[in-house]
MMTF fields as JSON, N, C-alpha, C and O atoms, coordinates in Angstrom:
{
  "mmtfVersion": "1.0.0",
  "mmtfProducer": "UNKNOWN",
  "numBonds": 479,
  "numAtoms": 480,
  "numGroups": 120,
  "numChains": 1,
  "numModels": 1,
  "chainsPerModel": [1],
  "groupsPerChain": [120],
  "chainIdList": ["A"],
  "bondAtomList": [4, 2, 8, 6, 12, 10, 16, 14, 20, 18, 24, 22, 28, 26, 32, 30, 36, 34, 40, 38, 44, 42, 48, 46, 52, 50, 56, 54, 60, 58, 64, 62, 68, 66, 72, 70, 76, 74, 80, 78, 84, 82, 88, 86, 92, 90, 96, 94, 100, 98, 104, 102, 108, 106, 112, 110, 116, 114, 120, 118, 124, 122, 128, 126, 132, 130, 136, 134, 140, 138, 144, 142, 148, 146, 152, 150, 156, 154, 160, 158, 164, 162, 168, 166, 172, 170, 176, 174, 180, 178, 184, 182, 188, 186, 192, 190, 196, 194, 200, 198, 204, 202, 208, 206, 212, 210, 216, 214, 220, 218, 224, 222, 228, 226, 232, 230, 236, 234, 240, 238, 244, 242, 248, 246, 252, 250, 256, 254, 260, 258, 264, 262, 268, 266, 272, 270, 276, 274, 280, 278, 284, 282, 288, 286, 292, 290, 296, 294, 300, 298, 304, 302, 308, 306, 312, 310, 316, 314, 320, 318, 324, 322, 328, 326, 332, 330, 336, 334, 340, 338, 344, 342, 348, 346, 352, 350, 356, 354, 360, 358, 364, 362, 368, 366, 372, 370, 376, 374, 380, 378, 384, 382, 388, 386, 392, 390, 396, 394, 400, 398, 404, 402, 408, 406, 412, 410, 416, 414, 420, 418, 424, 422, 428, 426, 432, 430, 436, 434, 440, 438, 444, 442, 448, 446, 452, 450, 456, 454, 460, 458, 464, 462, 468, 466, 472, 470, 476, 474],
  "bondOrderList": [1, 1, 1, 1, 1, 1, 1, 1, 1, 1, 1, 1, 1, 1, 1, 1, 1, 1, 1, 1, 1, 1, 1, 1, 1, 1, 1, 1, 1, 1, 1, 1, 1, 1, 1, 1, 1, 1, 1, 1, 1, 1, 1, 1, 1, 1, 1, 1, 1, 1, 1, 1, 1, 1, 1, 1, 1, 1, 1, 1, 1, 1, 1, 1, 1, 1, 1, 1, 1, 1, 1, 1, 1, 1, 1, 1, 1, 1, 1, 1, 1, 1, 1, 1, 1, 1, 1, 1, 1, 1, 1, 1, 1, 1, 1, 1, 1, 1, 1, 1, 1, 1, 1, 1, 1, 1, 1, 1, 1, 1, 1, 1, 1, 1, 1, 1, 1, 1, 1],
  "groupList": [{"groupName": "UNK", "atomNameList": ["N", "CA", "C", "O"], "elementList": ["N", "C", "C", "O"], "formalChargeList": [0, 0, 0, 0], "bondAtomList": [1, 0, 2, 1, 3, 2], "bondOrderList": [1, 1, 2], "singleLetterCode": "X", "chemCompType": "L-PEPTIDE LINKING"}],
  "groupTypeList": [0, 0, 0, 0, 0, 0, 0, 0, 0, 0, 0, 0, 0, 0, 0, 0, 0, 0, 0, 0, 0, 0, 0, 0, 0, 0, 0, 0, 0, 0, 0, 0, 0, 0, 0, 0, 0, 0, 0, 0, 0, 0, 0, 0, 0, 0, 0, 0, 0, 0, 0, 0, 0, 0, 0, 0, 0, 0, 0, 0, 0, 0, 0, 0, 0, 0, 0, 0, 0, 0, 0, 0, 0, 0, 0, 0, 0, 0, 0, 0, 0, 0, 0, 0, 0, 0, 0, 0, 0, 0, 0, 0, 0, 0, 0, 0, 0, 0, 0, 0, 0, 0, 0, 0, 0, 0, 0, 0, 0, 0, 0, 0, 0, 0, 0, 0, 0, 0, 0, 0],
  "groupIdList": [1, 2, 3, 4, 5, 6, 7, 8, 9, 10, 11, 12, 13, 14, 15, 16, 17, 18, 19, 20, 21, 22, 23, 24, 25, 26, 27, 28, 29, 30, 31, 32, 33, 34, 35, 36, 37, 38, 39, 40, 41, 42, 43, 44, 45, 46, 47, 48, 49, 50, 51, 52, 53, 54, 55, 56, 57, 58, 59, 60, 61, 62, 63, 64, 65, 66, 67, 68, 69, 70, 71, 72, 73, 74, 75, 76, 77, 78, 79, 80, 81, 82, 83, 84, 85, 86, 87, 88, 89, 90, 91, 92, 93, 94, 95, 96, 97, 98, 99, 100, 101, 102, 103, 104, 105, 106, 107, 108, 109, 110, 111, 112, 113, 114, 115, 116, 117, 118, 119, 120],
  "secStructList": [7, 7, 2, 2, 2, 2, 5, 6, 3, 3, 3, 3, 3, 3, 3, 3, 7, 1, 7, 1, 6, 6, 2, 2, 2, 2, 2, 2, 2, 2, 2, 2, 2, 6, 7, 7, 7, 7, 3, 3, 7, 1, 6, 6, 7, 3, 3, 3, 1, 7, 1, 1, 1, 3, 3, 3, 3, 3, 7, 7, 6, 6, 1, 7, 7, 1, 1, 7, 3, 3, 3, 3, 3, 7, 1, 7, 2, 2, 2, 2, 2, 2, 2, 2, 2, 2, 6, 6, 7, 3, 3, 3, 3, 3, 3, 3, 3, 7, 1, 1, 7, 3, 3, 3, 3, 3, 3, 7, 6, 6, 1, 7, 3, 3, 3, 3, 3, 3, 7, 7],
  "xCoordList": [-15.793, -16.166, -17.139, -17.137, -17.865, -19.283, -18.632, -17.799, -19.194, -19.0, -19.209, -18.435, -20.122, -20.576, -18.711, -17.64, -19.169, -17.464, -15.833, -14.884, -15.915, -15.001, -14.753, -13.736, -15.933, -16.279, -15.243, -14.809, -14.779, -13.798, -12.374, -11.636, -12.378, -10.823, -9.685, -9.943, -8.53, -7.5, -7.799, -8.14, -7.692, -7.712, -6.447, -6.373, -5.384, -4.269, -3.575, -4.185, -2.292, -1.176, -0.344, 0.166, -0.366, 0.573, 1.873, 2.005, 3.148, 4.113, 4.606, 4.479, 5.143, 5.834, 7.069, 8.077, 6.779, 8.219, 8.989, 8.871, 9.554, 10.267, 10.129, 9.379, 10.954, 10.855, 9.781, 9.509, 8.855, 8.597, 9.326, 8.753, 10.328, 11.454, 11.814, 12.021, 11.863, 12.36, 11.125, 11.403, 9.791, 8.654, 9.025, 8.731, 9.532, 9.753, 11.379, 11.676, 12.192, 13.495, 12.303, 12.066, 11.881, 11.043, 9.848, 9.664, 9.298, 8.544, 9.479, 9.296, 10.346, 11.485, 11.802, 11.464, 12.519, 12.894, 11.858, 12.152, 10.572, 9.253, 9.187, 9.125, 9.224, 9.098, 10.357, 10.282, 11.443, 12.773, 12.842, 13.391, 12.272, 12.712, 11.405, 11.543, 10.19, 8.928, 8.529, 8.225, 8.506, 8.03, 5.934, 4.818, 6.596, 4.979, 4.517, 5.2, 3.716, 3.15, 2.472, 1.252, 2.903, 2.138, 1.761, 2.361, 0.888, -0.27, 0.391, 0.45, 0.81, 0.236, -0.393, -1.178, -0.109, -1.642, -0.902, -0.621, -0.856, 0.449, 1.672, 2.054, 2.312, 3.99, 4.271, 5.077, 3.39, 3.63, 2.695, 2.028, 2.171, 1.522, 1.282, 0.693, 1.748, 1.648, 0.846, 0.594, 0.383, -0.326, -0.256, -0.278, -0.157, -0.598, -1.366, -1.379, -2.043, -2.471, -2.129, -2.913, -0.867, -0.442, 0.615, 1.324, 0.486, 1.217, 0.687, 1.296, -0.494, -1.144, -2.157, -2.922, -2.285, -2.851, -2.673, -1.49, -3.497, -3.378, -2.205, -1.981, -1.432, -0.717, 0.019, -0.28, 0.664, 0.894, 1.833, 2.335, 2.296, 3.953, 2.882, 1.839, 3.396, 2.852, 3.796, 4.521, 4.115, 5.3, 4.459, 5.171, 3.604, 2.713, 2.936, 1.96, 3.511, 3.568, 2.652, 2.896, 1.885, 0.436, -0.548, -1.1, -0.649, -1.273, -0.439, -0.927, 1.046, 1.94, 1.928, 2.017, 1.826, 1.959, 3.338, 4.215, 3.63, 5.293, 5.481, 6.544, 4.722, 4.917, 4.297, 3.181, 4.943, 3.658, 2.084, 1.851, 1.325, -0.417, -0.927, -1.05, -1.555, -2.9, -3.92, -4.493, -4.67, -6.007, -6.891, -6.683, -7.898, -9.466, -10.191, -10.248, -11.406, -12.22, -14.058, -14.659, -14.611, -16.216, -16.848, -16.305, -18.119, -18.982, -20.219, -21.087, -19.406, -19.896, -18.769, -18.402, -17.991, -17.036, -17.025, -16.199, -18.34, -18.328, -18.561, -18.105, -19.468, -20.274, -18.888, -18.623, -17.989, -16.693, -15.517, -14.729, -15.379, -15.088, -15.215, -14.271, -16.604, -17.38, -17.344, -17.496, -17.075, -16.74, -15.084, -14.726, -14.288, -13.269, -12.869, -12.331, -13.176, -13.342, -13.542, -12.808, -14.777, -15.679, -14.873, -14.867, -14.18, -13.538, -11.751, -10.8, -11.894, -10.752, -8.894, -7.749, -9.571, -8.416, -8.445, -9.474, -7.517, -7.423, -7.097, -6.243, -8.349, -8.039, -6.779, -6.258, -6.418, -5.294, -5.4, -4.919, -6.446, -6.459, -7.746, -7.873, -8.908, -9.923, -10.196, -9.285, -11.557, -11.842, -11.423, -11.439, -11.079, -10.143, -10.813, -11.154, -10.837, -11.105, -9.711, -8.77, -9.691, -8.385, -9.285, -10.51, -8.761, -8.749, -9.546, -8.937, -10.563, -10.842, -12.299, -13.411, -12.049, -12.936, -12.356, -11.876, -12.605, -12.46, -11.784, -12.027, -11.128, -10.69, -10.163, -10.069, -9.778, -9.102, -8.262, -8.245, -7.473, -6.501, -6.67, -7.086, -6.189, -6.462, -5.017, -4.317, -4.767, -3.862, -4.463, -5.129, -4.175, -5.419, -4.4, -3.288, -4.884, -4.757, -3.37, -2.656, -2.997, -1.321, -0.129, 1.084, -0.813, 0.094, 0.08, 0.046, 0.092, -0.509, -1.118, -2.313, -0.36, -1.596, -1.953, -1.171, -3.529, -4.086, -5.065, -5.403, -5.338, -6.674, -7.731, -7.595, -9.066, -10.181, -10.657, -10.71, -11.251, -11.526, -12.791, -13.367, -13.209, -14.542, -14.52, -13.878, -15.587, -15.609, -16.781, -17.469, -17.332, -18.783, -18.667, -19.679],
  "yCoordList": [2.978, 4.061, 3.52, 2.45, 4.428, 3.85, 4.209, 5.055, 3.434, 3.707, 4.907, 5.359, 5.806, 7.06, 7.76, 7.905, 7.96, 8.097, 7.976, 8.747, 6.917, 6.768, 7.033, 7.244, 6.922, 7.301, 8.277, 9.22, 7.983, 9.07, 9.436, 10.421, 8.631, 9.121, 8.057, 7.098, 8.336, 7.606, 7.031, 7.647, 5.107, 4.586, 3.535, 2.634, 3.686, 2.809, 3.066, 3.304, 3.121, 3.42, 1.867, 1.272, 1.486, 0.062, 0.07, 0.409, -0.281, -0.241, -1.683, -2.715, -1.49, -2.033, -2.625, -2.007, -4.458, -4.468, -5.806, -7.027, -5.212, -6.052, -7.798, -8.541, -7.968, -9.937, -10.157, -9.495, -11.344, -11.793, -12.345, -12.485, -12.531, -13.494, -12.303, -12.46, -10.839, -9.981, -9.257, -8.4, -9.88, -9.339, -9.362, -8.408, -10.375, -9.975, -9.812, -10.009, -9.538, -8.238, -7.21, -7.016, -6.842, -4.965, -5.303, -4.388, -6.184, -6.363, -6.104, -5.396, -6.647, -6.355, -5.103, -4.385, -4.572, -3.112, -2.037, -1.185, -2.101, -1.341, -1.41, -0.466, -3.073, -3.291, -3.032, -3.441, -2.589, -2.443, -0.954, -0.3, -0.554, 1.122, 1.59, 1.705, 1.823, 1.965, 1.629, 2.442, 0.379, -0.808, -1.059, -1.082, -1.172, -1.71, -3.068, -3.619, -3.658, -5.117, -5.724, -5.596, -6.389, -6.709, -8.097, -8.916, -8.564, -9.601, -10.396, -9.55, -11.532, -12.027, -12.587, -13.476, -12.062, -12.769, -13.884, -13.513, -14.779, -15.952, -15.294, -14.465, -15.6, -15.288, -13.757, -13.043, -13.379, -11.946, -11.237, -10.623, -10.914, -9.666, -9.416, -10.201, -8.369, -8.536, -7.394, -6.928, -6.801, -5.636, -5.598, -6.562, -4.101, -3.358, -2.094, -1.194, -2.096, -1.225, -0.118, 0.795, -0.194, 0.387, 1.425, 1.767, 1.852, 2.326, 4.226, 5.274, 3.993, 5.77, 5.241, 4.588, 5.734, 5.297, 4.015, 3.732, 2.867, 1.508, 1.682, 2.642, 0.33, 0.432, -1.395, -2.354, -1.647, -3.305, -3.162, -2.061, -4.319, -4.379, -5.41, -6.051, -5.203, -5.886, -6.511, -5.754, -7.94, -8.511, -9.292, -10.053, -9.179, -9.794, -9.92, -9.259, -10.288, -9.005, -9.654, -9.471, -10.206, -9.577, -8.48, -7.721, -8.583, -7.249, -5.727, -4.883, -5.969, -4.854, -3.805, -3.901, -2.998, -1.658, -1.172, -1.786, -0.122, 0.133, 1.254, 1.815, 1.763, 2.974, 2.911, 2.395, 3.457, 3.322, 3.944, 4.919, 3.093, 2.914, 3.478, 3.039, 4.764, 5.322, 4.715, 4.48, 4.156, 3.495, 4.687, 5.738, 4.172, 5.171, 4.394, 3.658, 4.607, 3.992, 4.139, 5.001, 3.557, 3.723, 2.543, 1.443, 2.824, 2.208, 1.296, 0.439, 2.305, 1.665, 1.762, 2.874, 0.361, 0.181, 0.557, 1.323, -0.202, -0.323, 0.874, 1.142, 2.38, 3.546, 4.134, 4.443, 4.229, 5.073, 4.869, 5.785, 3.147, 3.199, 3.631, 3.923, 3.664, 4.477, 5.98, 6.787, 6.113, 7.853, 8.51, 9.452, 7.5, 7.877, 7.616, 8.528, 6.363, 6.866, 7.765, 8.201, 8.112, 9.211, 10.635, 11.505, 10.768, 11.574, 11.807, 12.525, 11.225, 11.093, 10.582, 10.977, 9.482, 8.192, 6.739, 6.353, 6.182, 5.22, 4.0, 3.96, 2.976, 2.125, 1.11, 1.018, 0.544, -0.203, -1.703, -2.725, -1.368, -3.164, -3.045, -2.205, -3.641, -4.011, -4.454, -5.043, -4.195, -4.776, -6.167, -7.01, -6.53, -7.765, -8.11, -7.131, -9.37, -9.554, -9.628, -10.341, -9.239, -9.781, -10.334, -10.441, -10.503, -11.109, -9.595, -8.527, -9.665, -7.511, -7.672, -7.628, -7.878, -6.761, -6.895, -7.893, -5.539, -6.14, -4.519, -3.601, -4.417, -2.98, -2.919, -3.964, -1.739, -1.46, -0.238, 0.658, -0.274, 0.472, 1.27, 0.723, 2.747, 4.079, 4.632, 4.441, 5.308, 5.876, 7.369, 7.615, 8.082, 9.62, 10.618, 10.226, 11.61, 12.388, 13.074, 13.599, 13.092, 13.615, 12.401, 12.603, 11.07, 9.717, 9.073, 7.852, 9.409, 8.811, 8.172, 8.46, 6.252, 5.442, 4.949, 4.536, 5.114, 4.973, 3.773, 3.262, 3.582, 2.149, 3.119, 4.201, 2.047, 2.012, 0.815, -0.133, 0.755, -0.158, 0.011, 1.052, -1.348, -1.37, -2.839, -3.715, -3.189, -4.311, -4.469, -4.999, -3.926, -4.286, -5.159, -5.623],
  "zCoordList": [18.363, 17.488, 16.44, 15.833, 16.406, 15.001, 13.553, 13.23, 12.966, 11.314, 11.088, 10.245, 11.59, 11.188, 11.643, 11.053, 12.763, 13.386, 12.717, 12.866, 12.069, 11.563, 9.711, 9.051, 9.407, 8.337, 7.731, 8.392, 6.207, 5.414, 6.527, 6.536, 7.098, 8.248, 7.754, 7.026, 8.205, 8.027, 9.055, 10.064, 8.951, 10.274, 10.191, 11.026, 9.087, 9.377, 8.45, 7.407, 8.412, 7.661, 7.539, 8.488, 6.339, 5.727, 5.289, 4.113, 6.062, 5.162, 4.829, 5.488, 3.746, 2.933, 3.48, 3.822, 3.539, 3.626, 2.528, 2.627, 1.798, 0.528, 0.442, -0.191, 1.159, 1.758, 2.442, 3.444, 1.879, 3.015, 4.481, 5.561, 4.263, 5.146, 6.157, 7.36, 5.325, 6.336, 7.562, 8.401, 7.349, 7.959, 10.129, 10.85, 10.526, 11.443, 11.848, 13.026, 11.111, 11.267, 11.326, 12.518, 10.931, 10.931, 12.198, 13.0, 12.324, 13.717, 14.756, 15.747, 14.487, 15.904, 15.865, 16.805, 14.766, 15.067, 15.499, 16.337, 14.873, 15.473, 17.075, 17.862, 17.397, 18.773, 19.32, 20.478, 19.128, 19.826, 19.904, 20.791, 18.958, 18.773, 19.796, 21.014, 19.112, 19.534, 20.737, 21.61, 20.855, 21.476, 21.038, 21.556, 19.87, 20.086, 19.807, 18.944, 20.204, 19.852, 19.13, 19.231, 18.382, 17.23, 16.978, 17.673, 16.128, 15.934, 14.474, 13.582, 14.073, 13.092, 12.48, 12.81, 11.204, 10.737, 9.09, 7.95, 9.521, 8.695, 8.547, 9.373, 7.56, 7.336, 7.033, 7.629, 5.918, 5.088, 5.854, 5.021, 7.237, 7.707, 9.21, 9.952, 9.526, 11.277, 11.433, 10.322, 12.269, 12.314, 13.946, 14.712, 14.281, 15.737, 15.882, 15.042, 17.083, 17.638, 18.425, 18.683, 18.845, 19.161, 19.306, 20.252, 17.962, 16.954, 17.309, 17.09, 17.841, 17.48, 17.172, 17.881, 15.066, 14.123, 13.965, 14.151, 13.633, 13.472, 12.418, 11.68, 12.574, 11.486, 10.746, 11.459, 9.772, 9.683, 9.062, 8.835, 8.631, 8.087, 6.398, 6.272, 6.0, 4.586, 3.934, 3.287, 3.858, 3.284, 1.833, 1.178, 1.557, 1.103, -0.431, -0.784, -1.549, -2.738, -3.937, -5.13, -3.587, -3.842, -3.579, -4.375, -2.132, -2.079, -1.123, -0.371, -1.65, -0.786, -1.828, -3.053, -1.217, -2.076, -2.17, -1.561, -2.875, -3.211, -2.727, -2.992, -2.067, -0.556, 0.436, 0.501, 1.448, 2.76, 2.135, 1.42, 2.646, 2.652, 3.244, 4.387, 2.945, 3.502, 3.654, 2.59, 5.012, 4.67, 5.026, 5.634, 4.46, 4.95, 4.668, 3.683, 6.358, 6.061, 5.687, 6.329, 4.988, 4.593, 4.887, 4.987, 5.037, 5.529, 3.967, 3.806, 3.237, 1.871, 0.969, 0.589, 0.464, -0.083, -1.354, -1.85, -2.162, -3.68, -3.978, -5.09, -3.092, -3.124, -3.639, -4.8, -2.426, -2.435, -3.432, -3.669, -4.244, -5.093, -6.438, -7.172, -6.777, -7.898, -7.931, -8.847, -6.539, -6.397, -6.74, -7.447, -5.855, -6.142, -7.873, -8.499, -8.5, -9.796, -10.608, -11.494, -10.235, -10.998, -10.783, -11.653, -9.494, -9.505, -10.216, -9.907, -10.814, -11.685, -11.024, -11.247, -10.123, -9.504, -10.349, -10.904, -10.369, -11.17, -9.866, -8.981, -10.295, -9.386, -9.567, -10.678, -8.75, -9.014, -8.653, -9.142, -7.311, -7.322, -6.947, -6.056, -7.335, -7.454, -6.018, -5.436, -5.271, -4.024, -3.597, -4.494, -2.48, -2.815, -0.646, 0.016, -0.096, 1.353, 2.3, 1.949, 2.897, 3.666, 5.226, 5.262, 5.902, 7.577, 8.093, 8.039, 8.444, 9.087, 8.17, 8.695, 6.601, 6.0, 4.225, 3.688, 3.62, 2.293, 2.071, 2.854, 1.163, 0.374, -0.946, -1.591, -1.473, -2.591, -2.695, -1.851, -3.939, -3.393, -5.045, -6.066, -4.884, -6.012, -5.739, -4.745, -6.775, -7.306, -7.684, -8.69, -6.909, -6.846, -8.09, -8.443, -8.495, -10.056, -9.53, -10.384, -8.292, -8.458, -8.324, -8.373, -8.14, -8.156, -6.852, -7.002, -5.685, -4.764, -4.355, -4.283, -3.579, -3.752, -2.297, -1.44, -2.214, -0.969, -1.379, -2.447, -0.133, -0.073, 0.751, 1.323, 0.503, 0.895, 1.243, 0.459, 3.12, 3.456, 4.006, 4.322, 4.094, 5.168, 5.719, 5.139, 7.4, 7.434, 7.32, 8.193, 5.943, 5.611, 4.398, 3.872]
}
């Protein structure tokens, strides 16, 4: 799929999981219940594809959020951050790189906190 394509869409949902230690107890249950397969990426983060919607386990608590994660993605990171600002969201964590690409994460005017990614 092209950037144009994917552009402003949800392309992965992040949850949260408390311990790092407990990151694969919840890989297993995804893959036991579900069955889906998943990738890691060091101790605190696994991620799959085969979920639907992309989706990852986030043990991380630096960059774990404290509800499941809306991602969306743009093709211009810093553009969409200045926007979602301007539109009256409060950022929460400043553009930051992970393994993929780079994002940030907003807290939108009814409390809801989503990220913004790109692998630009």
């Amino acid at each position: 799929m092209s950037s144009e394509d994917r552009a402003n869409k949800i392309s992965y949902v992040e949850l949260p999981v408390e311990k790092t230690e407990d990151l694969a107890r919840m890989r297993q249950f995804y893959t036991d219940v579900f069955g889906w397969v998943y990738q890691n990426w060091g101790d605190a983060y696994a991620d799959t594809k085969s979920s639907g919607v992309a989706s990852g386990l986030n043990g991380d608590p630096a960059h774990r959020a404290r509800s499941p994660l809306v991602v969306i993605y743009t093709p211009n990171l810093e553009a969409m951050q200045e926007k979602v600002r301007s539109e009256g969201a409060t950022i929460i964590k400043d553009i930051f790189s992970f393994p993929g690409g780079r994002r940030f994460h907003f807290r939108d005017p009814a409390g809801n906190d989503l990220a913004v990614w790109s692998d630009k």
